[in-house]
C-alpha positions as CSV (number, residue, x, y, z in Angstrom):
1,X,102.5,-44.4,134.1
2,X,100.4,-46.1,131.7
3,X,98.3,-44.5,129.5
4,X,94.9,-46.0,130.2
5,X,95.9,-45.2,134.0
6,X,96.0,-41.6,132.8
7,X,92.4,-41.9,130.7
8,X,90.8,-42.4,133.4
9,X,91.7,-39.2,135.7
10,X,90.5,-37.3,132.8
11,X,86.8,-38.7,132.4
12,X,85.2,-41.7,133.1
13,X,85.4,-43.9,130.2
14,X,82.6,-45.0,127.8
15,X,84.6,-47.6,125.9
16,X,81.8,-50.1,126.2
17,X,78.8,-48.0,125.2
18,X,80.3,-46.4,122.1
19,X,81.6,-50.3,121.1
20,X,77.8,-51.4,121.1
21,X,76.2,-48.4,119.7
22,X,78.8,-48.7,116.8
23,X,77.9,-52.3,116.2
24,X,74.5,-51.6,116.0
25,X,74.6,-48.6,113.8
26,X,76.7,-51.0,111.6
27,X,74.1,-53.8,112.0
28,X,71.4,-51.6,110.9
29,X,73.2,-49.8,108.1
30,X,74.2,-53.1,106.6
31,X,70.5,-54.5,107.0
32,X,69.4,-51.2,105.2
33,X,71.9,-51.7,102.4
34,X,71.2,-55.5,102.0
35,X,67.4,-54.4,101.6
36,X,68.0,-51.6,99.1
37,X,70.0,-54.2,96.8
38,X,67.6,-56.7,97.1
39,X,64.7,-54.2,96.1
40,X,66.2,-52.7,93.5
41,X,66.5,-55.8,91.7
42,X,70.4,-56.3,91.9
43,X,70.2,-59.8,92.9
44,X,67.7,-61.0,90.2
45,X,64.4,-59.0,89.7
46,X,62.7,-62.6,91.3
47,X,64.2,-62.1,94.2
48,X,63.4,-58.8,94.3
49,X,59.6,-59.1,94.3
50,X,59.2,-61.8,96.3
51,X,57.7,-60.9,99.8
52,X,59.4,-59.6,102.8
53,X,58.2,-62.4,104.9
54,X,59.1,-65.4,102.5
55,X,56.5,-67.9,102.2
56,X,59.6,-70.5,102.4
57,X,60.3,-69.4,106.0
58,X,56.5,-69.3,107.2
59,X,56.1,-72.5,106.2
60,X,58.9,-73.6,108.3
61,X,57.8,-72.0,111.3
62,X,53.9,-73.2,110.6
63,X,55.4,-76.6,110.7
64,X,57.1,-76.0,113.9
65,X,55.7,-73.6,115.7
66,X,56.3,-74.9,119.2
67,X,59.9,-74.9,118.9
68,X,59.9,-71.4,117.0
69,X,58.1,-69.6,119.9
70,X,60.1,-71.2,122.5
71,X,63.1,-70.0,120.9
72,X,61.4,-66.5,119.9
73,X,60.6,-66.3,124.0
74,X,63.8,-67.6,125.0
75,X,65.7,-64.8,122.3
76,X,63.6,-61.9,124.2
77,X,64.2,-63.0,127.7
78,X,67.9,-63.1,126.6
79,X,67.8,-59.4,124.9
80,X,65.6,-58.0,128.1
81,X,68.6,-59.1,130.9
82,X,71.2,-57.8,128.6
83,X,69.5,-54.6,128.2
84,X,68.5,-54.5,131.6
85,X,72.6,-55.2,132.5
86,X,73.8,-52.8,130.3
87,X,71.9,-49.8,131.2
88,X,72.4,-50.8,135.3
89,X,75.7,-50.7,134.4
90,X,75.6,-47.5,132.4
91,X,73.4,-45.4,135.0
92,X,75.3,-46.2,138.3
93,X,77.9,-43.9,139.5
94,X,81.5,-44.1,138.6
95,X,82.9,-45.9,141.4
96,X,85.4,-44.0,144.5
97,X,88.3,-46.7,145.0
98,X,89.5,-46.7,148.2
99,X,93.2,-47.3,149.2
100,X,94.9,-50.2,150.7
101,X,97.8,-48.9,152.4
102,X,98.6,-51.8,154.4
103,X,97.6,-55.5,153.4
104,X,98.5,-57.2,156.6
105,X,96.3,-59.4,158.3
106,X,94.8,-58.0,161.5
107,X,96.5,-54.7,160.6
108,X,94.8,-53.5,157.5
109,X,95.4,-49.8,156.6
110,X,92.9,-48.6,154.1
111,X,92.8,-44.5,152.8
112,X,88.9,-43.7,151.9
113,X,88.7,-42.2,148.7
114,X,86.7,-39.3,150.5
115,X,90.1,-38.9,153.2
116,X,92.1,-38.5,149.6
117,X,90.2,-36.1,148.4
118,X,89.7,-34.3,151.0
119,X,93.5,-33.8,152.3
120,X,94.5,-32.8,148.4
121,X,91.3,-30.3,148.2
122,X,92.8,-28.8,151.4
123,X,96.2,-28.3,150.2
124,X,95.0,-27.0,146.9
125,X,93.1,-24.0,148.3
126,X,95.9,-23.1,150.2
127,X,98.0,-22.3,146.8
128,X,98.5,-18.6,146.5
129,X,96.1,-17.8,143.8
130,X,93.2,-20.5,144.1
131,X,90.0,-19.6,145.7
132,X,88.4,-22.8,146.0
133,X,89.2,-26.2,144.3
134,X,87.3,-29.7,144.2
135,X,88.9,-32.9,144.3
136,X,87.5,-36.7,143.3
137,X,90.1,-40.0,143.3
138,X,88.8,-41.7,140.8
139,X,90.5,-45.2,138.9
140,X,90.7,-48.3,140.9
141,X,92.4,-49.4,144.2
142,X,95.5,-50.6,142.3
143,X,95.9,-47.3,140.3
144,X,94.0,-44.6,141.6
145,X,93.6,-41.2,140.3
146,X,92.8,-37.9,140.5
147,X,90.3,-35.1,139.0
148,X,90.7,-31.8,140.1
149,X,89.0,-27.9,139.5
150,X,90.8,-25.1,140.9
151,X,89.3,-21.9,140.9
152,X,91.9,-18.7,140.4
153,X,91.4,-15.5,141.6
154,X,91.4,-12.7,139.2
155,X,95.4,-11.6,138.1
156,X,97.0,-14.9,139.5
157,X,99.8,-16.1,138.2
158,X,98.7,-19.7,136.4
159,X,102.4,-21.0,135.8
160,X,103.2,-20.0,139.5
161,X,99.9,-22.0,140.9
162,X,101.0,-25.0,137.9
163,X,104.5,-25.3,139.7
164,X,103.1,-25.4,143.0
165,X,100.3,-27.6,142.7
166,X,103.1,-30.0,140.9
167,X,105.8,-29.8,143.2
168,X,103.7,-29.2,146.6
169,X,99.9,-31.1,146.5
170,X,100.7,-34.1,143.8
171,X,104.2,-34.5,145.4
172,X,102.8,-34.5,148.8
173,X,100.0,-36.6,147.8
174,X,102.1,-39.4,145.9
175,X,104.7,-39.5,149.4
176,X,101.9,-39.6,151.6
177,X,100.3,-42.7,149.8
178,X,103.3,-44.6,148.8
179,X,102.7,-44.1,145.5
180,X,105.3,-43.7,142.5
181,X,102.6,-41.9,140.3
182,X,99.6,-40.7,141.0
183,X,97.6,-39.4,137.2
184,X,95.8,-36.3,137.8
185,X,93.6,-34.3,135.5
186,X,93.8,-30.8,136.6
187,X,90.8,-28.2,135.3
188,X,91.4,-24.2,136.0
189,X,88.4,-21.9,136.5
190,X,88.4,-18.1,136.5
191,X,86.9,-17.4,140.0
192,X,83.6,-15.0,139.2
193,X,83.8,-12.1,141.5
194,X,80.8,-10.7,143.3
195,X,78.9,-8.1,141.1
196,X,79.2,-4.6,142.8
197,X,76.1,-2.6,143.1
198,X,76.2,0.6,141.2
199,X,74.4,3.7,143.1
């Protein structure tokens, strides 16, 4: 079982966003640094009084100033679809692979992800022990995965429900499927009884 298999049954995975919020920060923290240098005169006191917007540079783009906007235009059209891509992809839901059981052509076998889920939430609650339990696949069609809450009644014995959830649901579940591993990230909740009314 690989380990980024296993990642992803315990939450889905932000890899991307964190990469481009850390190359931002970095971005900006070496602009900020590269400014403070210049203004404190550590690069020759010239330099460091000279304007922010160098007279050099708005020459240059007075002299071509067709070209410039084009390009400035062309630049934000450019940073609005990547935006625009990046938080579509960061707001839609994390996707519920369904399984392919059987390939064949004009015989296909496919498990929904909701069927999955649904046939290991019912074996779950009926472990001695669990009240309730909620189940999501999770992954990808080629290595799928599970997340699962059970909620334990007050006094059970958590190695006993452990042992059976191992050796009865996940074993059951990997048979069923045809799968030689099948990552699961397993939550336990205290069960909250009902508050009795005091008279």
């Amino acid at each position: 079982m690989s380990r980024s298999v296993a990642t992803k049954a315990l939450s889905r995975s932000y890899t991307g966003e964190r990469t481009l919020t850390f190359l931002v920060g970095l971005l900006a923290l070496l602009g900020g640094a590269l400014a403070l240098v210049v203004g404190f005169g550590w690069l020759g006191e010239f330099r460091g009084r000279r304007p922010l917007l160098d007279p050099i540079a708005l020459g240059w783009l007075g002299g071509h100033a067709t070209p410039a906007r084009i390009a400035a235009i062309v630049l934000g059209v450019l940073l609005f679809a990547a935006g625009l891509k990046w938080a579509v992809r960061s707001l839609r839901p994390e996707p519920r692979p369904d399984l392919d059981l059987d390939r064949t052509e004009g015989a296909e076998l496919v498990v929904t992800a909701a069927a999955i889920a649904g046939a290991v939430q019912a074996d779950a609650e009926r472990l001695d022990g669990v009240s309730r339990a909620r189940v999501r696949a999770v992954g990808s069609r080629i290595s799928p995965a599970l997340r699962i809450t059970l909620w334990l009644r007050e006094g059970t014995d958590l190695k006993g429900v452990w042992a059976e959830l191992d050796a009865q649901v996940l074993t059951r579940a990997r048979e069923s499927l045809g799968l030689p591993s099948l990552p699961a990230a397993v939550r336990l909740e205290l069960d909250t009884s009902p508050a009795k009314r005091v008279r």
